[in-house]
C-alpha positions as CSV (number, residue, x, y, z in Angstrom):
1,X,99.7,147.2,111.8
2,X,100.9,143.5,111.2
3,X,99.4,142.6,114.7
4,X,95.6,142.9,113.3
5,X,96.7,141.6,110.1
6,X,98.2,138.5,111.9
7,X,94.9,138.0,113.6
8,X,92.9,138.8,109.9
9,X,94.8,136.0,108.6
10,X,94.6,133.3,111.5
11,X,90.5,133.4,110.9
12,X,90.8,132.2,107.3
13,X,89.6,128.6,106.8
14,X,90.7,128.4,103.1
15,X,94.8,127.3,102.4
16,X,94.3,129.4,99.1
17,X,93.3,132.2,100.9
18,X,96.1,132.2,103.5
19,X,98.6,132.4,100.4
20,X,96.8,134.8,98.7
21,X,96.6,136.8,101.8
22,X,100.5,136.4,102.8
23,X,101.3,137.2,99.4
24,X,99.4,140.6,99.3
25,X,101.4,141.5,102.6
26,X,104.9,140.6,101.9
27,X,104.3,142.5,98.3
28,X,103.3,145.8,100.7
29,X,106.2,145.0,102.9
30,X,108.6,144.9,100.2
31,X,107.3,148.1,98.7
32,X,107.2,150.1,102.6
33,X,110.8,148.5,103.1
34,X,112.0,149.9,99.6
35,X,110.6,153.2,101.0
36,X,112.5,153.4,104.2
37,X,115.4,151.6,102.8
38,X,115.4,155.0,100.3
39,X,114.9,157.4,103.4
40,X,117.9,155.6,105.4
41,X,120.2,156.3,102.2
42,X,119.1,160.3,102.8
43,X,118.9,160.4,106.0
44,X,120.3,159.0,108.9
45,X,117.7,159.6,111.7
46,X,115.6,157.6,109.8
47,X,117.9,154.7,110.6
48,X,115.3,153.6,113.9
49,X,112.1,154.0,112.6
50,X,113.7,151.5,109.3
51,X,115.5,149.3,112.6
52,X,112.1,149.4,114.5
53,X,110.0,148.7,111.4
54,X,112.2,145.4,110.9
55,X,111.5,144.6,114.9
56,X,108.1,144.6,114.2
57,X,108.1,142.1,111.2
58,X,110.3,139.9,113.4
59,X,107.9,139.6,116.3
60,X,104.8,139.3,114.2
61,X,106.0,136.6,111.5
62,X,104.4,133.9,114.0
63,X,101.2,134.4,114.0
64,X,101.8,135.7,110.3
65,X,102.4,131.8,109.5
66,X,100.6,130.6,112.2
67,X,97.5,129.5,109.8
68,X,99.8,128.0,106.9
69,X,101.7,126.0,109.9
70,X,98.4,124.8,111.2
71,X,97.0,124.0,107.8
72,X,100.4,121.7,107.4
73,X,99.8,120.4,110.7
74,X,96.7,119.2,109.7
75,X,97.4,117.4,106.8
76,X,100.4,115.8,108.5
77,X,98.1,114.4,110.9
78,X,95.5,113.2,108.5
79,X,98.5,111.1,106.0
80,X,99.5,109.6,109.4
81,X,95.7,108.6,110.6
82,X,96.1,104.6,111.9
83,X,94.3,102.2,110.3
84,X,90.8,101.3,112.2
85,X,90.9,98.6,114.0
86,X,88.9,95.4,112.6
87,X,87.5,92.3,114.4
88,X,89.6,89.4,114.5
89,X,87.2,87.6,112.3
90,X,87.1,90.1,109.6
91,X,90.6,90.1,109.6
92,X,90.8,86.0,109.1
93,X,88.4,86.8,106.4
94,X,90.6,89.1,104.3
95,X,93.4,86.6,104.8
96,X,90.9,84.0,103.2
97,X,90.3,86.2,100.1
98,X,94.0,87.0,100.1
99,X,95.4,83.2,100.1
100,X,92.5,81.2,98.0
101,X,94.5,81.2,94.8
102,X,97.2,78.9,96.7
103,X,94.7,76.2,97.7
104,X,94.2,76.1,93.5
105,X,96.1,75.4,90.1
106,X,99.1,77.3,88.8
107,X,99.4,78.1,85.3
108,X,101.2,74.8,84.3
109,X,97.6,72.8,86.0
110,X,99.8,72.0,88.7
111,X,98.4,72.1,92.7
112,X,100.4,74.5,94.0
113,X,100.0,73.1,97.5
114,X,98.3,70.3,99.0
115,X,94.9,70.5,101.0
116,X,96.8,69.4,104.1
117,X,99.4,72.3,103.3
118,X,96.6,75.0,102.7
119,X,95.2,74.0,106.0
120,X,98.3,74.3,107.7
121,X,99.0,77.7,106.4
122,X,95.8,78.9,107.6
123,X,96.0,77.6,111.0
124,X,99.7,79.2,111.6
125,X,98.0,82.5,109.9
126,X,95.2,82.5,112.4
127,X,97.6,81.8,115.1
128,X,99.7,84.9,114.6
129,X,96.2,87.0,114.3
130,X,94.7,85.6,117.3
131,X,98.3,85.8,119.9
132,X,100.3,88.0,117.8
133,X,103.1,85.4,118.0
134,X,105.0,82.9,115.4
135,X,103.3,79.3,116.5
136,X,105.0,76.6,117.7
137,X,106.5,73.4,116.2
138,X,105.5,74.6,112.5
139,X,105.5,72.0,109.8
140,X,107.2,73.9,107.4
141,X,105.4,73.3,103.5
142,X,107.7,72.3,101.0
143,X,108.5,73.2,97.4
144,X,105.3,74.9,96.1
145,X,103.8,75.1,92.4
146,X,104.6,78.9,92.6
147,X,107.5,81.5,93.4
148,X,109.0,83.4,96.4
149,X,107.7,86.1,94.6
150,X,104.2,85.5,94.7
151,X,104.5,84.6,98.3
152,X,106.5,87.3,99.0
153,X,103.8,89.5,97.7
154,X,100.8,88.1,99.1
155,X,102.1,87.8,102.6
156,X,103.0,91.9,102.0
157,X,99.3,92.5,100.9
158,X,97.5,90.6,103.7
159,X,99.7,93.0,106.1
160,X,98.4,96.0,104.5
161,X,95.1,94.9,104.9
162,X,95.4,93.9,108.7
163,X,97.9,96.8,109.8
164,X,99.1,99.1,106.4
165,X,102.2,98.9,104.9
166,X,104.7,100.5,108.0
167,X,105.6,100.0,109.7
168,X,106.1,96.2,108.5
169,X,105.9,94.0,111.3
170,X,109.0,91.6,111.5
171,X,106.5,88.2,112.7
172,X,105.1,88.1,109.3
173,X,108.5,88.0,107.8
174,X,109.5,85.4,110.1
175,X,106.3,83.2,109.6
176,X,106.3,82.9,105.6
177,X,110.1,82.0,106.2
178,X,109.3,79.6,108.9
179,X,106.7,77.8,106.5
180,X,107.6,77.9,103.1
181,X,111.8,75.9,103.2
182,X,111.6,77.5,99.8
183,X,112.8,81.1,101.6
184,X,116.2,78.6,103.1
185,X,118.1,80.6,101.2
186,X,116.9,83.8,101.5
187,X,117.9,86.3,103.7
188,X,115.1,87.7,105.9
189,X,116.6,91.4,105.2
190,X,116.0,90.6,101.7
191,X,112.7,89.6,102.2
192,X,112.2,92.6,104.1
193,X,113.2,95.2,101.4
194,X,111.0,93.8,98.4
195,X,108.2,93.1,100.5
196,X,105.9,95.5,98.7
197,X,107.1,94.7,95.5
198,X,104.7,93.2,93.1
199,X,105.6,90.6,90.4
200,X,105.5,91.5,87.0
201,X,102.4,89.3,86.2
202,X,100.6,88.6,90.0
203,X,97.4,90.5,89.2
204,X,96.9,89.3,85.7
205,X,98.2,85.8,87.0
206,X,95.7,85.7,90.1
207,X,92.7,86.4,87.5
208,X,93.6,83.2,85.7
209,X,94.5,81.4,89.3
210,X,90.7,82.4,90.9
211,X,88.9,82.0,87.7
């Protein structure tokens, strides 16, 4: 009985009609165990057919489940689908788009870096892209015209683009601490745990910035 309703339920395509299908069964189930639960009371040889009866649901709930677990499975693997891969140029492209606003004015009409500075961030960007490594003998920028925050946050968005957000890679932690002294006095864990947290005002404030 349960063995052809097992294999019924393992050619449905549809999550909804796997539910509605298990549903159907356990509520016949319940009312065939009611029945033999009621014949045990009355009688006791009816005590192994009831035992037998139970066996039965025991070896079949598998492939009962079988099509829920492999719907499960399914969307597991689809939340957990990598990132495609994109061409080291694209890639130095996004981080273009990602970092203009810091070649510009802050709100105040102050540079926030110099031209020098923007260059230099670039070029140690590019470097981790292209060798996957921290350069060498970085200059390290000083002060800027805007907050940790702000870097903070755009450092987190050009990983997403290049890689998503986990798992975070620790070399782009180390390199906006290596260039920016402004992070001296920042832990690197703490870094770490905010990464994806965006400032109260960024988007609004990177409208203004680019415009």
């Amino acid at each position: 009985m349960l063995s052809n309703y097992a294999k019924k339920l393992k050619n449905l395509q549809s999550p909804n009609q796997v539910f509605v299908c298990l549903l159907a069964q356990i509520a016949k189930l319940y009312f065939e165990i009611n029945l033999l639960f009621n014949a045990l009371l009355s009688k006791k040889e009816h005590y192994c057919v009831f035992s037998n009866f139970l066996d039965d649901i025991l070896k079949q709930q598998n492939g009962l489940l079988a099509p829920v677990a492999k719907y499960r499975n399914t969307k597991t693997t689809k939340r957990k689908r990598k990132k495609p891969k994109i061409s080291t140029r694209k890639q130095k492209s996004l981080v273009l788009k990602l970092i203009a606003f810091l070649a510009g004015y802050n709100r105040h009409n102050k540079k926030i870096m110099s031209n020098d500075e923007f260059e230099r961030l670039k070029f140690y960007i590019f470097a981790l892209i292209d060798t996957g490594k921290i350069p060498e003998d970085i200059q390290p920028i000083a002060k800027t015209g805007i907050t940790n925050e702000y870097l903070r946050y755009t450092f987190y968005l050009i990983h997403v683009e290049l890689y998503t957000s986990r798992p975070i890679r620790p070399e782009w932690i180390d390199l906006l601490h290596a260039i920016f002294t402004q992070f001296n006095e920042v832990e690197k864990e703490t870094t770490r745990k905010k990464f994806s947290s965006i400032p109260t005002f960024y988007t609004t404030d990177l409208r203004f910035l680019i415009s």
